[in-house]
mmCIF file of the N, C-alpha and C atoms, coordinates in Angstrom:
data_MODEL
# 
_entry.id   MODEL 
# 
loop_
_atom_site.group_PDB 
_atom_site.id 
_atom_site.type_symbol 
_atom_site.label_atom_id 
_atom_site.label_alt_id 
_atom_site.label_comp_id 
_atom_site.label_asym_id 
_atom_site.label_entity_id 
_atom_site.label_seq_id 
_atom_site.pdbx_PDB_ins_code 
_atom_site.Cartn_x 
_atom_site.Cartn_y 
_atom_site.Cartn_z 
_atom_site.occupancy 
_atom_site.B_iso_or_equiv 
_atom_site.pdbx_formal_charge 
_atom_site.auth_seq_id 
_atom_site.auth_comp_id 
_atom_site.auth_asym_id 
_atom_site.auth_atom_id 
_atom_site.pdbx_PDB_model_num 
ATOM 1   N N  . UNK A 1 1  ? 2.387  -23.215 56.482 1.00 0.00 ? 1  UNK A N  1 
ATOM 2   C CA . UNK A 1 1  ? 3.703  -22.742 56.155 1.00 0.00 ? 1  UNK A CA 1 
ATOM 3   C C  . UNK A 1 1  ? 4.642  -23.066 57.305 1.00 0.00 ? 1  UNK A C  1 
ATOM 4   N N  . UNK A 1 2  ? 5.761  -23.529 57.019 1.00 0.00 ? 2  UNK A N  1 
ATOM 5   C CA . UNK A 1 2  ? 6.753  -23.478 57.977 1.00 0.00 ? 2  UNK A CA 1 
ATOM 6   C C  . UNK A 1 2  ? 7.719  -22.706 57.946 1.00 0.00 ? 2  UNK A C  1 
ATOM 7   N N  . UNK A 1 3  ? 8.275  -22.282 59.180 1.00 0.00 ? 3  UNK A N  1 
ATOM 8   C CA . UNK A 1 3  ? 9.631  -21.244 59.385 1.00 0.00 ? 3  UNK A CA 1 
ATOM 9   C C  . UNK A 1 3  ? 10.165 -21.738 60.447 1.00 0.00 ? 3  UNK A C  1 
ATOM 10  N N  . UNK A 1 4  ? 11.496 -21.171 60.127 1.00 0.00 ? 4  UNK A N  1 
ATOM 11  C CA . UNK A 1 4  ? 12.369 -21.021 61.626 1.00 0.00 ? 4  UNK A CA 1 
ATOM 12  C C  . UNK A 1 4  ? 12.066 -20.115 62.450 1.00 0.00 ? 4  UNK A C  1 
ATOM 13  N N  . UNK A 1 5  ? 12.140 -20.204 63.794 1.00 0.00 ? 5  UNK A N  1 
ATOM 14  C CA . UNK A 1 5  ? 11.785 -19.141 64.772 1.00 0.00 ? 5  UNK A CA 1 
ATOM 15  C C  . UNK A 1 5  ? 12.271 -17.946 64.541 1.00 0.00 ? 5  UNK A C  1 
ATOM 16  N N  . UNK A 1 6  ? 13.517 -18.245 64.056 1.00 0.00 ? 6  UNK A N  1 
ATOM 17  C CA . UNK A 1 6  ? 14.257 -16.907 63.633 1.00 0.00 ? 6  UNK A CA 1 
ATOM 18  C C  . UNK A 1 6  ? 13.964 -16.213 62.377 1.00 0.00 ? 6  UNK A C  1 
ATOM 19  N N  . UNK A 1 7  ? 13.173 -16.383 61.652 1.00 0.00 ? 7  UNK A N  1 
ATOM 20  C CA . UNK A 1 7  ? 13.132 -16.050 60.445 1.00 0.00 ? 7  UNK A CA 1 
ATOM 21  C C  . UNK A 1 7  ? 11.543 -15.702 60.368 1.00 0.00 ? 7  UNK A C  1 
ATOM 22  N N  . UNK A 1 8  ? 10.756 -16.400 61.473 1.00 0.00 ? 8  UNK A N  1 
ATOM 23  C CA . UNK A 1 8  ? 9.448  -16.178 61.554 1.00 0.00 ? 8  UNK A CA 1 
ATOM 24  C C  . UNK A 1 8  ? 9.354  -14.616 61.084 1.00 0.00 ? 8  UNK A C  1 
ATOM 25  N N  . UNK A 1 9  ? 9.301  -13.949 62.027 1.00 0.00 ? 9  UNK A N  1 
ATOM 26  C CA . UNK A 1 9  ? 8.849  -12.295 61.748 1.00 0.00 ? 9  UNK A CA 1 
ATOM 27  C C  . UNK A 1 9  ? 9.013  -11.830 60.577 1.00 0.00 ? 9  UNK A C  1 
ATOM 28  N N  . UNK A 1 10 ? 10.095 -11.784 60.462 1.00 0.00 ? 10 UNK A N  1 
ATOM 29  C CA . UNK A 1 10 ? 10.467 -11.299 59.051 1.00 0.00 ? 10 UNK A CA 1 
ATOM 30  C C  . UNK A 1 10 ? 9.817  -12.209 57.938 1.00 0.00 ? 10 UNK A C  1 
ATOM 31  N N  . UNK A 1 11 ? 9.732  -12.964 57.773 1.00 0.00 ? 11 UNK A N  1 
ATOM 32  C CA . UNK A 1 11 ? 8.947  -14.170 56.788 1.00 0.00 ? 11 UNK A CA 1 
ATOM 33  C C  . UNK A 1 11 ? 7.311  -13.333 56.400 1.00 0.00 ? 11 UNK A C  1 
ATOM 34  N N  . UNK A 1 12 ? 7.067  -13.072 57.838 1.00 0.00 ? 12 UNK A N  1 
ATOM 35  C CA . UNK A 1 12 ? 5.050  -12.889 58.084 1.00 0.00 ? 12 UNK A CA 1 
ATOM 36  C C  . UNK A 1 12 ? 5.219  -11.227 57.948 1.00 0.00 ? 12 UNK A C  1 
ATOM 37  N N  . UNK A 1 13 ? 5.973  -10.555 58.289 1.00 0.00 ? 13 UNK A N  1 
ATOM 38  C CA . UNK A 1 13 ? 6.038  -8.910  57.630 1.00 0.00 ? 13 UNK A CA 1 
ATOM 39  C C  . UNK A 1 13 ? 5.799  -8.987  56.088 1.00 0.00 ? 13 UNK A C  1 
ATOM 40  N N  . UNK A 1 14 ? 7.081  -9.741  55.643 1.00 0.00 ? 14 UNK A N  1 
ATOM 41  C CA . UNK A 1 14 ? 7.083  -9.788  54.153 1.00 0.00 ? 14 UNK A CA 1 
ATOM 42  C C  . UNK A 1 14 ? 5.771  -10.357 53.013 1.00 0.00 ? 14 UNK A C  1 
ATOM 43  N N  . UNK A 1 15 ? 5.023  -11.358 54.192 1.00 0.00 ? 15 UNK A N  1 
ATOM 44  C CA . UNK A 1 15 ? 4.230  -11.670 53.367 1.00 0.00 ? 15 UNK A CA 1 
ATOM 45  C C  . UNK A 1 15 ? 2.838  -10.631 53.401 1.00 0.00 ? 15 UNK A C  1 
ATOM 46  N N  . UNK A 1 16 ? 2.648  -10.036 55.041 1.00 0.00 ? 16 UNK A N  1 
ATOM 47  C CA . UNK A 1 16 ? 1.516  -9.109  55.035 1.00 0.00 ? 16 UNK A CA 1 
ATOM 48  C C  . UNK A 1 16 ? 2.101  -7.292  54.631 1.00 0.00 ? 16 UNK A C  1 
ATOM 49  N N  . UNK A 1 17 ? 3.098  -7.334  54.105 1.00 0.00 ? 17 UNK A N  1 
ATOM 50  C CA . UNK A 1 17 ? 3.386  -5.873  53.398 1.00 0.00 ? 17 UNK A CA 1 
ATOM 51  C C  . UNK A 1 17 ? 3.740  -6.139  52.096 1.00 0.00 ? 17 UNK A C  1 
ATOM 52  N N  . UNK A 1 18 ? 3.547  -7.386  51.268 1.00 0.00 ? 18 UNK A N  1 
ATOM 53  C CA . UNK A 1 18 ? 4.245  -7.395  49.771 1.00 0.00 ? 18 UNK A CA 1 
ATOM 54  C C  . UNK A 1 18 ? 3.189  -6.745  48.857 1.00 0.00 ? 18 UNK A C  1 
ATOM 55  N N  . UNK A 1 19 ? 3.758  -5.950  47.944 1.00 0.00 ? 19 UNK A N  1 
ATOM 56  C CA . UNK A 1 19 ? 2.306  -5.310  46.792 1.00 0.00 ? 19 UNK A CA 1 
ATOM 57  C C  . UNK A 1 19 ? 2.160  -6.294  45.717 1.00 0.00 ? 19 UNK A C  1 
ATOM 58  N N  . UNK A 1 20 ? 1.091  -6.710  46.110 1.00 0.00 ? 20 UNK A N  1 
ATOM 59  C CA . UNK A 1 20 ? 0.422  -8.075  45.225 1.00 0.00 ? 20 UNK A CA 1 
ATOM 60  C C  . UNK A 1 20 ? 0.406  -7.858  43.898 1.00 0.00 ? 20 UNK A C  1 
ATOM 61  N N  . UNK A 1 21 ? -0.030 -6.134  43.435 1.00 0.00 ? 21 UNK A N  1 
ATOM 62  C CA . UNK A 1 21 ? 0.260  -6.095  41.816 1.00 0.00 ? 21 UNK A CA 1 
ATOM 63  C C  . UNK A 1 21 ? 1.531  -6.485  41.406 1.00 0.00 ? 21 UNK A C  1 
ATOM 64  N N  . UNK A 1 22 ? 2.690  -6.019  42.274 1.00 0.00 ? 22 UNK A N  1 
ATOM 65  C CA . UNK A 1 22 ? 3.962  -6.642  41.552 1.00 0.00 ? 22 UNK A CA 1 
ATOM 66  C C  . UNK A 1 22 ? 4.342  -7.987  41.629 1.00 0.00 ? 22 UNK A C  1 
ATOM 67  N N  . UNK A 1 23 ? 3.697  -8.842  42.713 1.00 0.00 ? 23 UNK A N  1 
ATOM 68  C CA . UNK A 1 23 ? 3.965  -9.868  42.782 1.00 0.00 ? 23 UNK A CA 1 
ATOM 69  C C  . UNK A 1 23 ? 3.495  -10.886 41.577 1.00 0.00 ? 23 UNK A C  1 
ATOM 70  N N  . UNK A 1 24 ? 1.912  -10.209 41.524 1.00 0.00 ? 24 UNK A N  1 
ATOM 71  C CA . UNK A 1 24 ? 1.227  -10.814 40.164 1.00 0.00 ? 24 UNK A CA 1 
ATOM 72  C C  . UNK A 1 24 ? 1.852  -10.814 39.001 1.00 0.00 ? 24 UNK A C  1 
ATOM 73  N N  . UNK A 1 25 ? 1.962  -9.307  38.663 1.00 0.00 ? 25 UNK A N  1 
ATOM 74  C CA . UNK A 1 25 ? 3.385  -9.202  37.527 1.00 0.00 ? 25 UNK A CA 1 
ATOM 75  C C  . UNK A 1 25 ? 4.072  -10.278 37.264 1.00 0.00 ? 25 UNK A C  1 
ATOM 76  N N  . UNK A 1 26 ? 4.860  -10.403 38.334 1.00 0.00 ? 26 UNK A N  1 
ATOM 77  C CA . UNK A 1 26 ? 6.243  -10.977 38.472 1.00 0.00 ? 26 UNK A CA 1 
ATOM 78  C C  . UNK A 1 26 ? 5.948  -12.685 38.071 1.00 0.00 ? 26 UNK A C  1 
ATOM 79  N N  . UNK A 1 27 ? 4.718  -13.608 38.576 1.00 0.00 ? 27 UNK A N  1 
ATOM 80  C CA . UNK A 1 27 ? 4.328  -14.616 38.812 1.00 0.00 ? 27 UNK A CA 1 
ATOM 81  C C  . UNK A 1 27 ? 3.853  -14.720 37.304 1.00 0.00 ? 27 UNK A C  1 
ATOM 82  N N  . UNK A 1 28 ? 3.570  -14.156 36.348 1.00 0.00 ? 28 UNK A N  1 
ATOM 83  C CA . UNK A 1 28 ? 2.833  -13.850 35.213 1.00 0.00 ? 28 UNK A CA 1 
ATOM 84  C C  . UNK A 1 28 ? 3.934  -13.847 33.645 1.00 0.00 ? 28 UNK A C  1 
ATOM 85  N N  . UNK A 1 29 ? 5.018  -13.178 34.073 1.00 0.00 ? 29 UNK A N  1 
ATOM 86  C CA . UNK A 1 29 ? 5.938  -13.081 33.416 1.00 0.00 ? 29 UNK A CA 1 
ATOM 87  C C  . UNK A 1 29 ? 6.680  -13.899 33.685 1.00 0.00 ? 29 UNK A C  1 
ATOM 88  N N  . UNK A 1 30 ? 7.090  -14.866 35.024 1.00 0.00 ? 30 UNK A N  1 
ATOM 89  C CA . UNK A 1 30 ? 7.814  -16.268 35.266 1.00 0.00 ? 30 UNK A CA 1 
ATOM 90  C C  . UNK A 1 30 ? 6.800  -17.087 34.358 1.00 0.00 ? 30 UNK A C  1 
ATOM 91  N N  . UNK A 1 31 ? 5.740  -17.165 34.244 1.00 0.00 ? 31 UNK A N  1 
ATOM 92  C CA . UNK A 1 31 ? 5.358  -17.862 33.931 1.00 0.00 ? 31 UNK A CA 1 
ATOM 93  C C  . UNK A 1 31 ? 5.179  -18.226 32.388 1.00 0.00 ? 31 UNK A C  1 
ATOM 94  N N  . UNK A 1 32 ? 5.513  -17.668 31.518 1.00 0.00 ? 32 UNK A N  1 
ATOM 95  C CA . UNK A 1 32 ? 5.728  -17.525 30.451 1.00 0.00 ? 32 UNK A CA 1 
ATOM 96  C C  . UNK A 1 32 ? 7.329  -17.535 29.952 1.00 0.00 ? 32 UNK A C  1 
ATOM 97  N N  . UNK A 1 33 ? 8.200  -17.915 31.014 1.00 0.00 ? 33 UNK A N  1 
ATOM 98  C CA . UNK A 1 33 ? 9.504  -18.110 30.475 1.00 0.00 ? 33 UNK A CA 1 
ATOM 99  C C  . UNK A 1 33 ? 10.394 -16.952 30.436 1.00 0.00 ? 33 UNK A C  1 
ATOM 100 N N  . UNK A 1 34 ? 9.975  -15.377 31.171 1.00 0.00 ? 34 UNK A N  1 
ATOM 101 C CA . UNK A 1 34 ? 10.546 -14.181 31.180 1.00 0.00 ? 34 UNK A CA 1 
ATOM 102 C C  . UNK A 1 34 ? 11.646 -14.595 32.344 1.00 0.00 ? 34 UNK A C  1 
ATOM 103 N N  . UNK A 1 35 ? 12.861 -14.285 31.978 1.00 0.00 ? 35 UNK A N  1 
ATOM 104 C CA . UNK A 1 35 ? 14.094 -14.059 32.865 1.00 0.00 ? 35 UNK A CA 1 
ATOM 105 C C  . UNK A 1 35 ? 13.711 -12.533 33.920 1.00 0.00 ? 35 UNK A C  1 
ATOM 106 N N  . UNK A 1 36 ? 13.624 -12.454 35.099 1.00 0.00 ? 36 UNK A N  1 
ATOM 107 C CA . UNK A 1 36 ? 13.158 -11.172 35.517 1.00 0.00 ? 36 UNK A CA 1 
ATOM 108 C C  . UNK A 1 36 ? 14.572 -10.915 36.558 1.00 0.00 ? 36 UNK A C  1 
ATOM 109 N N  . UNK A 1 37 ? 14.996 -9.793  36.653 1.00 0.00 ? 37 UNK A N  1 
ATOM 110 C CA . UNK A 1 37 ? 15.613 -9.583  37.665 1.00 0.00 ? 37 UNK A CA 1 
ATOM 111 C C  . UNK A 1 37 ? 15.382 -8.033  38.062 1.00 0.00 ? 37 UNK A C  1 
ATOM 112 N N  . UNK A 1 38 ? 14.831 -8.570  39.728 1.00 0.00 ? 38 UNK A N  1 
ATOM 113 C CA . UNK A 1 38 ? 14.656 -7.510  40.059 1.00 0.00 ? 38 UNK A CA 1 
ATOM 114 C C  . UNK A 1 38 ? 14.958 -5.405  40.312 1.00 0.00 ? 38 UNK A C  1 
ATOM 115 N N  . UNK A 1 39 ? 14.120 -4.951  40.010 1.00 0.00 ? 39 UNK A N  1 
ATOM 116 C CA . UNK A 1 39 ? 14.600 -3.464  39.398 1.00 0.00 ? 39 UNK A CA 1 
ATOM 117 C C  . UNK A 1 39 ? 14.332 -2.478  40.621 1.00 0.00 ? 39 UNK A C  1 
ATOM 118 N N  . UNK A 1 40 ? 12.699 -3.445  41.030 1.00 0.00 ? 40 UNK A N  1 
ATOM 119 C CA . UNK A 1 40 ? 12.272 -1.890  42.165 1.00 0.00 ? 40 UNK A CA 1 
ATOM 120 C C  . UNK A 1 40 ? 12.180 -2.542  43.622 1.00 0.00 ? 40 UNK A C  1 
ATOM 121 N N  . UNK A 1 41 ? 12.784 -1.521  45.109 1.00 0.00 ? 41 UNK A N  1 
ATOM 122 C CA . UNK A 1 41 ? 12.412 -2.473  45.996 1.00 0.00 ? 41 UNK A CA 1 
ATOM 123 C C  . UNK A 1 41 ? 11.143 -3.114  45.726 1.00 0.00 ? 41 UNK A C  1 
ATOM 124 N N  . UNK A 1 42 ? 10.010 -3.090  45.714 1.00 0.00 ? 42 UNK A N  1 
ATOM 125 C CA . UNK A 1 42 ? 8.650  -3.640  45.331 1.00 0.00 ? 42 UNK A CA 1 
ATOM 126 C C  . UNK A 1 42 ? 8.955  -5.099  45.055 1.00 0.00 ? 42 UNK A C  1 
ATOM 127 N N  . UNK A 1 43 ? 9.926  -5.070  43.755 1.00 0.00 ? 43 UNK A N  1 
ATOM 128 C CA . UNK A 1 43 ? 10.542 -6.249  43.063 1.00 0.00 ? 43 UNK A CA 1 
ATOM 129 C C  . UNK A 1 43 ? 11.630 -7.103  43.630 1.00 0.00 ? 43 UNK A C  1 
ATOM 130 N N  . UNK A 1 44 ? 12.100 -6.502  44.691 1.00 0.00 ? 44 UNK A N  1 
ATOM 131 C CA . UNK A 1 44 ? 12.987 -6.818  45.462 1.00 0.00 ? 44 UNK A CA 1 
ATOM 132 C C  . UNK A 1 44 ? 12.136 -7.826  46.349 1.00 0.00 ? 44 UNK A C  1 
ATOM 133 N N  . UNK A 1 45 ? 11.401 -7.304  47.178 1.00 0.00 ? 45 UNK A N  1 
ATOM 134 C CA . UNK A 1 45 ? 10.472 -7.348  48.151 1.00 0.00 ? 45 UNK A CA 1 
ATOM 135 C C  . UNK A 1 45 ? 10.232 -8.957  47.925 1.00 0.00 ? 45 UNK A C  1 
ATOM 136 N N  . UNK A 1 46 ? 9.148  -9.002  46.889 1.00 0.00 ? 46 UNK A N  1 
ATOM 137 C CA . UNK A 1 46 ? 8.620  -10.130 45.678 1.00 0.00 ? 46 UNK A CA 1 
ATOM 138 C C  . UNK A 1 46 ? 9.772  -11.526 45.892 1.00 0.00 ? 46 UNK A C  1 
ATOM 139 N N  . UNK A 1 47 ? 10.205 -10.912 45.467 1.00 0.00 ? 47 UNK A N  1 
ATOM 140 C CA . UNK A 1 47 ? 11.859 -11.829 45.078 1.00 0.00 ? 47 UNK A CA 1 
ATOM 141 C C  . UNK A 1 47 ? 12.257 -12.492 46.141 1.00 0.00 ? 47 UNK A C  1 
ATOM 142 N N  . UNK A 1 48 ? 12.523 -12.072 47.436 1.00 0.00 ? 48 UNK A N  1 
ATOM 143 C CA . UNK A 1 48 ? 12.901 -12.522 48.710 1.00 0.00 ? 48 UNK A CA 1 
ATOM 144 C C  . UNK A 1 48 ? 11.912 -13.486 49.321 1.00 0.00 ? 48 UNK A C  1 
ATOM 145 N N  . UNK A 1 49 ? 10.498 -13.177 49.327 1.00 0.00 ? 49 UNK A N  1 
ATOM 146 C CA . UNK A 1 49 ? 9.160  -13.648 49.431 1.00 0.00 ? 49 UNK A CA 1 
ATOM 147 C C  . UNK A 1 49 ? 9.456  -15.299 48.645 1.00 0.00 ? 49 UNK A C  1 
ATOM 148 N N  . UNK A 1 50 ? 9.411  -14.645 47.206 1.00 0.00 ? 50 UNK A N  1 
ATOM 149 C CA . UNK A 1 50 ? 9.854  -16.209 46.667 1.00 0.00 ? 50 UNK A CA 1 
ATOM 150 C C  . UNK A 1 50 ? 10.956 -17.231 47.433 1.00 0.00 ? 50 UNK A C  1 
ATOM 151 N N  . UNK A 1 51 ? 11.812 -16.602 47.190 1.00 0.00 ? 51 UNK A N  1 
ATOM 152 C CA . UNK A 1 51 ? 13.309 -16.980 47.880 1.00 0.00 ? 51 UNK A CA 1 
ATOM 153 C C  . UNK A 1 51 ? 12.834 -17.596 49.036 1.00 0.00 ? 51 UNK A C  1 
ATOM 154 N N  . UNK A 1 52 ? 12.030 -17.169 50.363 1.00 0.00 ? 52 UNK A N  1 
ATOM 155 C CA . UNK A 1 52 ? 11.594 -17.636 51.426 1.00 0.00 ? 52 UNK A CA 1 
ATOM 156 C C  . UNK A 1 52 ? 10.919 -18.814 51.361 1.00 0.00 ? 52 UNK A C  1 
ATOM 157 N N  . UNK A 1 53 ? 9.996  -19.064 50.733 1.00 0.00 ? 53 UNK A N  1 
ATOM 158 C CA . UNK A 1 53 ? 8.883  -19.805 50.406 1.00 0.00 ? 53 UNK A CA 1 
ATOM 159 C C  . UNK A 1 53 ? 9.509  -21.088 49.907 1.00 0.00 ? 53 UNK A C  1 
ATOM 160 N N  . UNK A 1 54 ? 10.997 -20.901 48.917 1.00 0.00 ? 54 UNK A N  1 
ATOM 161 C CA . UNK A 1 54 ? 11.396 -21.922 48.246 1.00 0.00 ? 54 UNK A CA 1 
ATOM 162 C C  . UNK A 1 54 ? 12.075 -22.318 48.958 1.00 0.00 ? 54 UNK A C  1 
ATOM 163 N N  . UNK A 1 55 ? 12.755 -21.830 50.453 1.00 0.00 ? 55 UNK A N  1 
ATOM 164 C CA . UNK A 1 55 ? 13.567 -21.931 51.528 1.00 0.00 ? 55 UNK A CA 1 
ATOM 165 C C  . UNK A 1 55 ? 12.866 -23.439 51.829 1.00 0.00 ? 55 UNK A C  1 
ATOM 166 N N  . UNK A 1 56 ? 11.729 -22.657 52.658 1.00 0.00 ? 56 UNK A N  1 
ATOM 167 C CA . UNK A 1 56 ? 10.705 -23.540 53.460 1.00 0.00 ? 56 UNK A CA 1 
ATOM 168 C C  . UNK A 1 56 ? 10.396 -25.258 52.831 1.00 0.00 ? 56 UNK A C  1 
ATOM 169 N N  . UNK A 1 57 ? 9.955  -24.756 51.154 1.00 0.00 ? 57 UNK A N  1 
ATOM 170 C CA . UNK A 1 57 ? 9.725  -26.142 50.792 1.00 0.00 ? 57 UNK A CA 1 
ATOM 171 C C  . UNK A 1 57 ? 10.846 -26.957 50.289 1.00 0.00 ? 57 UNK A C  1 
ATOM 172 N N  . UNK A 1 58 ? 12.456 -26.271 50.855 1.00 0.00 ? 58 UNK A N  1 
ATOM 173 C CA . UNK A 1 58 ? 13.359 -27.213 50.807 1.00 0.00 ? 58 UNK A CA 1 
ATOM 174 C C  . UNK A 1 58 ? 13.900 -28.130 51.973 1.00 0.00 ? 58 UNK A C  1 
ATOM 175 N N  . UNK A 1 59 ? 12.638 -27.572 53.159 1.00 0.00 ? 59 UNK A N  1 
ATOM 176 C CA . UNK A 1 59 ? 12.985 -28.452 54.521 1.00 0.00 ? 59 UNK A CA 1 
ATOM 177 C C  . UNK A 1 59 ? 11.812 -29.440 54.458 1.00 0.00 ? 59 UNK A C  1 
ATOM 178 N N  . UNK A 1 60 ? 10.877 -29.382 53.122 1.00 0.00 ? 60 UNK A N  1 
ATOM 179 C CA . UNK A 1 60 ? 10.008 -30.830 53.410 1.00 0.00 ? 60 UNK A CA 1 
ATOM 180 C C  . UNK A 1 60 ? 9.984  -32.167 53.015 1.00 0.00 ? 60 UNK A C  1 
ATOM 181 N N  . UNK A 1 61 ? 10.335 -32.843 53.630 1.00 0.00 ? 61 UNK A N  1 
ATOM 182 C CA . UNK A 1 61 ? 11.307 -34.729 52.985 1.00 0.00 ? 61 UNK A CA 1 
ATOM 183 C C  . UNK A 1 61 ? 10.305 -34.662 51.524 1.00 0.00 ? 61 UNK A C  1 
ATOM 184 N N  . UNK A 1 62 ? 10.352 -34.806 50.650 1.00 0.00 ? 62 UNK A N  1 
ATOM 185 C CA . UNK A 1 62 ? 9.936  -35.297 49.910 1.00 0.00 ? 62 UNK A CA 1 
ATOM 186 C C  . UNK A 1 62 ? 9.437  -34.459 48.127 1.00 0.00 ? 62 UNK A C  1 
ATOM 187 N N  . UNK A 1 63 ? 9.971  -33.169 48.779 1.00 0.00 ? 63 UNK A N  1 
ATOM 188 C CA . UNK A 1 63 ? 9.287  -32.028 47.537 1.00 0.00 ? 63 UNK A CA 1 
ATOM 189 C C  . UNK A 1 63 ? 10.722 -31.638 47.175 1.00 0.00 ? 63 UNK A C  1 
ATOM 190 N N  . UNK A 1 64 ? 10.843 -31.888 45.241 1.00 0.00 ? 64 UNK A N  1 
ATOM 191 C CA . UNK A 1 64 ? 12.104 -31.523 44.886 1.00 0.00 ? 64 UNK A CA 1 
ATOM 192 C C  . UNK A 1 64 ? 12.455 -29.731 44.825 1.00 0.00 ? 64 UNK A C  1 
ATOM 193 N N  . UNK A 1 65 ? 13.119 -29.575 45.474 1.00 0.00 ? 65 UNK A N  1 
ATOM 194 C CA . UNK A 1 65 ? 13.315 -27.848 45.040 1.00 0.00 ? 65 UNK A CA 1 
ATOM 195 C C  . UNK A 1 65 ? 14.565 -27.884 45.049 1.00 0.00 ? 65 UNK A C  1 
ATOM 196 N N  . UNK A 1 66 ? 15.760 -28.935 44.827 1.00 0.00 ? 66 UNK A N  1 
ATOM 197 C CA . UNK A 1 66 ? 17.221 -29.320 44.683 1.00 0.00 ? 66 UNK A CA 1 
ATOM 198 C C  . UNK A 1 66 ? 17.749 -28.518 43.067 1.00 0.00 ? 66 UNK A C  1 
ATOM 199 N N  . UNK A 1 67 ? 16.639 -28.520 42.147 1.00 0.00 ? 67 UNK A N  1 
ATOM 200 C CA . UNK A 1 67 ? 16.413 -27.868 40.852 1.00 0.00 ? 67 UNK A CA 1 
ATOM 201 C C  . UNK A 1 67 ? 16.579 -26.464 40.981 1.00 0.00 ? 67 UNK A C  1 
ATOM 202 N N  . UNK A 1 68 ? 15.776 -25.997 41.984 1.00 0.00 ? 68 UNK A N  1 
ATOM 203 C CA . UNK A 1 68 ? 15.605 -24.693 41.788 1.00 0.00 ? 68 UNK A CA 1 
ATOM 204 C C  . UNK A 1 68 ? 16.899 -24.167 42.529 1.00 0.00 ? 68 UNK A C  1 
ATOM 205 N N  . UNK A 1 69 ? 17.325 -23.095 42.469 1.00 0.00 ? 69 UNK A N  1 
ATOM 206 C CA . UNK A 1 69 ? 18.631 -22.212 42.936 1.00 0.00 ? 69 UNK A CA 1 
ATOM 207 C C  . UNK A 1 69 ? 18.320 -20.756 43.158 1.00 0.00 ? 69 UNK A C  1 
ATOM 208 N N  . UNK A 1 70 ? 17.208 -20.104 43.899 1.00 0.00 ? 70 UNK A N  1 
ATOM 209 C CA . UNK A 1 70 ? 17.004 -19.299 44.124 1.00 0.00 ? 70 UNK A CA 1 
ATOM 210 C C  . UNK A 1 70 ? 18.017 -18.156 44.183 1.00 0.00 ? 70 UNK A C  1 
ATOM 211 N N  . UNK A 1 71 ? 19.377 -18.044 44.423 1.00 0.00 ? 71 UNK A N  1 
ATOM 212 C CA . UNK A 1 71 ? 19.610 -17.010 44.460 1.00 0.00 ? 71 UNK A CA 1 
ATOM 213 C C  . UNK A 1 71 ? 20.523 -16.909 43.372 1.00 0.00 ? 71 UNK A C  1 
ATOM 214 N N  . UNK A 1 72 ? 20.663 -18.122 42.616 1.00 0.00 ? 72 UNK A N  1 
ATOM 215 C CA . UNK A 1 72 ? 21.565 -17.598 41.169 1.00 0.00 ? 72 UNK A CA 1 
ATOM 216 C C  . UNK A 1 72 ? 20.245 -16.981 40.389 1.00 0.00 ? 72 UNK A C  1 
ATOM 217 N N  . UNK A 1 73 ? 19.356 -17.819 40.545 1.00 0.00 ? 73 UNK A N  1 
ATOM 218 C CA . UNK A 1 73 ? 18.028 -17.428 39.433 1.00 0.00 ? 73 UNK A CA 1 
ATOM 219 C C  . UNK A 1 73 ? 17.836 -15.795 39.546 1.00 0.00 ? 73 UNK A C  1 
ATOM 220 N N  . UNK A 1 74 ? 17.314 -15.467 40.279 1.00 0.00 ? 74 UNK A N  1 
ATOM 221 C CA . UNK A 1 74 ? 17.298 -14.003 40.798 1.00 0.00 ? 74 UNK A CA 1 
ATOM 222 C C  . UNK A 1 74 ? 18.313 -13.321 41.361 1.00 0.00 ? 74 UNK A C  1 
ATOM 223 N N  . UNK A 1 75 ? 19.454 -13.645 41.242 1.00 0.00 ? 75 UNK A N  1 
ATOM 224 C CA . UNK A 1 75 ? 20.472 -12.890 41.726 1.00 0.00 ? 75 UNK A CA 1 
ATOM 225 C C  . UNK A 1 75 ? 20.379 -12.424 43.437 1.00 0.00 ? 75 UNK A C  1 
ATOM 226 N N  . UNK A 1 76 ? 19.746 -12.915 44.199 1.00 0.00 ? 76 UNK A N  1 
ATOM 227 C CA . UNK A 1 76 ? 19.782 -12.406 45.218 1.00 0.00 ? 76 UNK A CA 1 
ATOM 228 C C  . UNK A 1 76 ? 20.694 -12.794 46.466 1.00 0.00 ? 76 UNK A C  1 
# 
């Protein structure tokens, strides 16, 4: 995984305190075409996690994530 120095901590909190049942949820119901927007911090939590992750694989030459729009998608 890559991060910015600045974003490190917070990145590695979020990923070793996220509750995996909601994340599963959440990954389960994207995946089937459900529009989700987040309701509970839990879901919040989830959401940002994504958001991060899609950050990261928009600094690697060669992986499209120009498609994705993380924070219109989820409102965040």
């Amino acid at each position: 995984m890559l991060a910015e120095t600045c974003n490190f901590g917070s990145i590695a909190d979020r990923l070793l305190s996220i509750n995996q049942d909601v994340l599963e949820d959440i990954v389960k119901r994207m995946s089937i075409g459900e529009i989700i927007k987040p309701s509970t911090e839990d879901e919040s939590a989830c959401f940002q996690l994504i958001c991060d992750l899609d950050h990261i694989d928009g600094k690697v030459v060669g992986l499209i994530t120009s498609k994705n729009a993380c924070t219109a998608k989820f409102g965040l």
